[in-house]
C-alpha positions, -999 to 999 in steps of 0.1 A, spaced: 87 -83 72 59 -89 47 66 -124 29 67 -129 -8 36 -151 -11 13 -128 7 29 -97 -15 21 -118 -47 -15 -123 -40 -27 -87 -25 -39 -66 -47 -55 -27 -40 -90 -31 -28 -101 0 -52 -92 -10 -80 -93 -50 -79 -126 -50 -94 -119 -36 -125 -82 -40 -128 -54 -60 -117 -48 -40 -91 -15 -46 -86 11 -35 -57 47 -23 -57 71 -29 -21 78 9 -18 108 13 9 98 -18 31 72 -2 47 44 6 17 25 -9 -7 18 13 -39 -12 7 -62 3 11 -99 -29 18 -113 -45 44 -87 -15 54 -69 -29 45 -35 -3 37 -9 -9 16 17 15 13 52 28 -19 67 22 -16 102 38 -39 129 48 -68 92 6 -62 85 -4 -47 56 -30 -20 60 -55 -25 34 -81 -4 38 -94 23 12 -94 50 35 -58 44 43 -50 46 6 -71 79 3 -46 94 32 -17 93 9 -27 92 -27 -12 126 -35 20 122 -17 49 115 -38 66 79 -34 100 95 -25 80 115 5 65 90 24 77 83 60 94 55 70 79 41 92 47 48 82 26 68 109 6 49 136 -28 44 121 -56 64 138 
């Protein structure tokens, strides 16, 4: 499990340079930009931040993203 105090200071690597940037715990396993609507997979308790990753699954709707996330590739 992700703790608290790293979930309060990541932020979405697109959009933290002109916005907050901020992230939303999505079913345990995803961290959801609520600006660009980037989602992000926890993989293994790590979060993986990496724009590319957030491109993946931009378009897919919150309540359709696996749990657990696929294995990144």
């Amino acid at each position: 499990m992700v703790s608290q105090d790293l979930l309060d200071i990541l932020r979405c690597p697109a959009c933290v340079r002109e916005k907050d940037g901020m992230l939303d715990l999505v079913k345990g396993t995803w961290l959801v930009c609520r600006d660009c609507g980037r989602k992000y997979p926890i993989s293994d308790d790590i979060p993986v931040m990496l724009i590319d990753e957030g491109d993946k699954w931009v378009t897919v709707a919150v309540d359709d993203l696996p749990v657990p996330p696929p294995p990144i590739a």
